[in-house]
C-alpha positions in Angstrom: 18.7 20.4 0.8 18.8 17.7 -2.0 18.1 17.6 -5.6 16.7 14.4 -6.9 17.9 13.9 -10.8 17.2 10.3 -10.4 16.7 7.7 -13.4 13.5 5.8 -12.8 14.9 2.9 -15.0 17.2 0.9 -12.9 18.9 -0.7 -16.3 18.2 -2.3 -19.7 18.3 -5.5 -21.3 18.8 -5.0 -24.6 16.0 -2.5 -25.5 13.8 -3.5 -22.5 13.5 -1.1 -19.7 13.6 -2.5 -15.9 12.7 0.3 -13.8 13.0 1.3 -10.1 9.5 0.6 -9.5 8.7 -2.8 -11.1 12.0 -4.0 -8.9 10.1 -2.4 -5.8 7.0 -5.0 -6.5 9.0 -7.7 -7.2 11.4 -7.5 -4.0 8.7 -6.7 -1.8 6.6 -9.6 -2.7 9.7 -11.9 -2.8 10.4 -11.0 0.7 7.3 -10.4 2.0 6.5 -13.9 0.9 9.3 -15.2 2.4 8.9 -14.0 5.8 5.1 -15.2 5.7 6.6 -18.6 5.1 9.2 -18.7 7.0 8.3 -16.9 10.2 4.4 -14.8 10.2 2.3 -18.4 9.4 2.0 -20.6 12.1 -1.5 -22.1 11.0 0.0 -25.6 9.1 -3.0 -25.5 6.6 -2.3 -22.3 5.7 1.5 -22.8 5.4 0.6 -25.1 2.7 -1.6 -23.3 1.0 0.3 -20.0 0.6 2.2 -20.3 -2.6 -1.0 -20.8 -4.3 -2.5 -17.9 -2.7 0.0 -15.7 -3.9 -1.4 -16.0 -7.4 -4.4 -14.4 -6.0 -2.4 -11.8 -3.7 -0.7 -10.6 -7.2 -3.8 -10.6 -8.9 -5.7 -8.5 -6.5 -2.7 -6.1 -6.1 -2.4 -6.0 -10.2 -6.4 -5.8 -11.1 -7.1 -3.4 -7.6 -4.8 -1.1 -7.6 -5.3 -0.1 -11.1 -9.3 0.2 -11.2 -8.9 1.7 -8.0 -7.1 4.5 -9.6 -9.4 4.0 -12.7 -11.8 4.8 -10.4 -11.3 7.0 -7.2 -8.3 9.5 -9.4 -8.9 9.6 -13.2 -12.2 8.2 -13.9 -13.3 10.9 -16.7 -10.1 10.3 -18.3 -10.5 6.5 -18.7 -14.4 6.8 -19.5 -13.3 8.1 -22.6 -9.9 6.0 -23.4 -10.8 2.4 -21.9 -8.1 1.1 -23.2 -5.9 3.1 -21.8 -7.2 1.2 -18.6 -4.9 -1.9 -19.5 -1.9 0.5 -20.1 -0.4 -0.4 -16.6 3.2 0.1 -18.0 2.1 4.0 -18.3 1.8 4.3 -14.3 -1.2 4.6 -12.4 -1.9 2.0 -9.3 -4.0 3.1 -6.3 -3.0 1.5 -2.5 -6.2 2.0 -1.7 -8.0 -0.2 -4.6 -4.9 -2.7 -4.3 -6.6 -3.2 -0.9 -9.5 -3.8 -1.8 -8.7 -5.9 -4.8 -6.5 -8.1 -1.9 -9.6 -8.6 -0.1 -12.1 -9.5 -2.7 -9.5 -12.0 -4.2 -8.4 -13.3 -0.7 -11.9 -14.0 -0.4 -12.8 -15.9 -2.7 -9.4 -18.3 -2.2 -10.3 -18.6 1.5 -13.9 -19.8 0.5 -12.5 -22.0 -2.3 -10.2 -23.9 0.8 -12.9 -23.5 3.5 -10.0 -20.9 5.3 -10.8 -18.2 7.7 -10.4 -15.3 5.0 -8.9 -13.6 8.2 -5.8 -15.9 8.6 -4.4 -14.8 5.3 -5.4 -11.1 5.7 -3.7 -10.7 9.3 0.1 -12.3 7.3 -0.5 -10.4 4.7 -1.3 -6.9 7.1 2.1 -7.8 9.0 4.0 -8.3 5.8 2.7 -5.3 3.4 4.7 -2.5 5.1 7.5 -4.0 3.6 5.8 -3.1 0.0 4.7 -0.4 1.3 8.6 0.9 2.0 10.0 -0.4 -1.1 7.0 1.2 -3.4 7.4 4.8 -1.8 11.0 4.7 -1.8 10.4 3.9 -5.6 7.8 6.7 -5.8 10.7 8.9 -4.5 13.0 7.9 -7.4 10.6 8.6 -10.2 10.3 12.1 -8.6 6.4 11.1 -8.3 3.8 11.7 -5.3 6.0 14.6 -4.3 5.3 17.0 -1.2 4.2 20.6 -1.5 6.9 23.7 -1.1 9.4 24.0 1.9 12.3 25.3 3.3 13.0 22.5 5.6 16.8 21.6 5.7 15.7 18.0 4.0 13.8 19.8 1.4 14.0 18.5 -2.4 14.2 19.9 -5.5 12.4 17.0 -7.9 14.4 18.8 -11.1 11.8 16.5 -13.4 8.6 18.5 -11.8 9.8 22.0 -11.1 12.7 24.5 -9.4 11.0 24.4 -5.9 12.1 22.4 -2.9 9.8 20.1 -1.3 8.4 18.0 1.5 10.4 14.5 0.1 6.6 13.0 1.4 6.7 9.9 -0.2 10.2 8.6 2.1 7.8 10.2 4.9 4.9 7.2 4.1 8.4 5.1 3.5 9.4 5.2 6.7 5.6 5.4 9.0 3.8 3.6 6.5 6.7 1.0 6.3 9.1 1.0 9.0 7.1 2.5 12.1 4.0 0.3 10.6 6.0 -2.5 10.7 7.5 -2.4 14.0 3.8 -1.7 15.4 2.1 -4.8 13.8 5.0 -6.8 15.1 4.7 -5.6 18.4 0.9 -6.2 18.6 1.4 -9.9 16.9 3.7 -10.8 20.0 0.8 -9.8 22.8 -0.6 -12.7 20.9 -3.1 -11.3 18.9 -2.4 -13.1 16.0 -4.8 -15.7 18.1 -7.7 -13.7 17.2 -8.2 -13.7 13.2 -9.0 -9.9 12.0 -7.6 -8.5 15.2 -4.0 -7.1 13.5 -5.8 -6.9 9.8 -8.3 -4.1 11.6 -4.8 -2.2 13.2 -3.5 -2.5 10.0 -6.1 -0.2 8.5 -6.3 1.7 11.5 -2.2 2.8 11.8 -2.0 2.4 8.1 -4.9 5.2 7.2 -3.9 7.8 9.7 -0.5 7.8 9.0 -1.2 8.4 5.3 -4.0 10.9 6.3 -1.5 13.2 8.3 1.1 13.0 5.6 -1.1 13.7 3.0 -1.4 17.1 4.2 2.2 17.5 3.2 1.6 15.8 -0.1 0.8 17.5 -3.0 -3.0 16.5 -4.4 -3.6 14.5 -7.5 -3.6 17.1 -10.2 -6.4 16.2 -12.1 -8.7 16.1 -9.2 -7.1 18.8 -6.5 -8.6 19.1 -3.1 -12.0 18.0 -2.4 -14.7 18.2 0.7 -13.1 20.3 3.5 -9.5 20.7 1.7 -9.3 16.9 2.6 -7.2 15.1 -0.7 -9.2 11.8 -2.5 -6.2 9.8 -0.3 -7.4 11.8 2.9 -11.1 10.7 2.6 -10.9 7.1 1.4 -8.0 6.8 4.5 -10.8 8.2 6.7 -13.3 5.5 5.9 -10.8 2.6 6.3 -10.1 4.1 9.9 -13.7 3.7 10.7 -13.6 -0.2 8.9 -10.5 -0.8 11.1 -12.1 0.3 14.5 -15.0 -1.4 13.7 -13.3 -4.6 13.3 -10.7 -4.0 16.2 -14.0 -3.6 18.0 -15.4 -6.8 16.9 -12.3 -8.9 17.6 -12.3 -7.4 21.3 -15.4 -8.5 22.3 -14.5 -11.8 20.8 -10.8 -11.6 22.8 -12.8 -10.5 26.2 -14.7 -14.1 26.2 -12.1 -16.2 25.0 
């Protein structure tokens, strides 16, 4: 067994704090832009127009992921502080509503540039398990998102929560949400499905959501909100809906494959 007593600020400059977390962002992006770039984009036009894209990838990341927490976690909280809404710094960023917020701002760049909105979304599906790693490992260090009580020989004691030792679930979603995720899109974008625009953003959502649904049930709910309809977590039920979006567009892209 393990006890985590780990500092969730990597260092300081001067009085500023750089923590664990931020770093996890900023490296995943980094490389995950990097590997779009250099190995993930083979469409020339959008090669060229990636690093302006990326404004909008950060934006909807930034702007989604914290009204989607706003919104789907703490919404009675923040109807009464709004501007606690723009207190990023203080935590609080939904996968979930980054998601979205990826979409809706991918969107509107791909219209902008007359771009299939697809061709952008099926890099940045490939690429986002490597965020996805990074930002749960993070979680991990911040003794945040923790599991619920075992006696499992990798069992941890988060000493900033409580004295109990538990499911270490967020290096679970690190390493199926991230590694295993990965190594699956990979897989799937060299049976040349990359070919077919949606095709690997619609497995995305598919391998993405159940992996998170199964290890939510060794995750410990969102306080404030608990379990919901059928024991099922706020994570559980929106990761249920973006299974049904992802088979629906697998779907799609298949009957699209079969005539090509």
């Amino acid at each position: 067994m393990f006890i985590n007593n780990f500092d969730p600020v990597a260092f300081q400059v001067f009085s500023f704090e750089i923590r664990w977390y931020s770093l996890a962002y900023i490296f995943g992006l980094l490389l995950g832009w990097y590997l779009c770039k250099k190995i993930f984009i083979s469409d020339d036009e959008i090669k060229q127009k990636f690093d302006d894209y990326i404004t909008y990838l950060i934006l909807g990341i930034i702007i989604g992921g914290r009204l989607g927490y706003v919104i789907f976690y703490n919404f009675d909280y923040y109807l009464k502080n709004l501007i606690d809404v723009l207190k990023i710094w203080e935590g609080g960023m939904s996968f979930h509503g980054a998601l979205v917020g990826i979409i809706v701002f991918t969107f509107f760049f791909a219209k902008k540039n007359g771009h299939n909105l697809f061709k952008y979304l099926d890099v940045i599906s490939i690429t986002a398990p490597i965020g996805i790693f990074f930002g749960r490992v993070a979680n991990f260090i911040n003794s945040e998102l923790y599991g619920i009580e075992t006696n499992l020989p990798w069992a941890v004691k988060f000493i900033q929560i409580d004295d109990l030792y538990r499911h270490p679930s967020q290096l679970y979603e690190a390493f199926f949400e991230g590694i295993i995720l990965f190594l699956v899109l990979i897989y799937f974008r060299y049976r040349g499905l990359m070919k077919i625009p949606g095709y690997i953003s619609g497995l995305f959502l598919i391998f993405y959501s159940i992996f998170r649904f199964i290890i939510e049930f060794l995750r410990m709910p969102d306080e404030q909100i608990g379990y919901l309809f059928m024991n099922l977590t706020m994570g559980q039920i929106i990761s249920f809906i973006f299974i049904l979006i992802g088979i629906y567009l697998v779907i799609i892209k298949n009957e699209i494959k079969k005539k090509t």
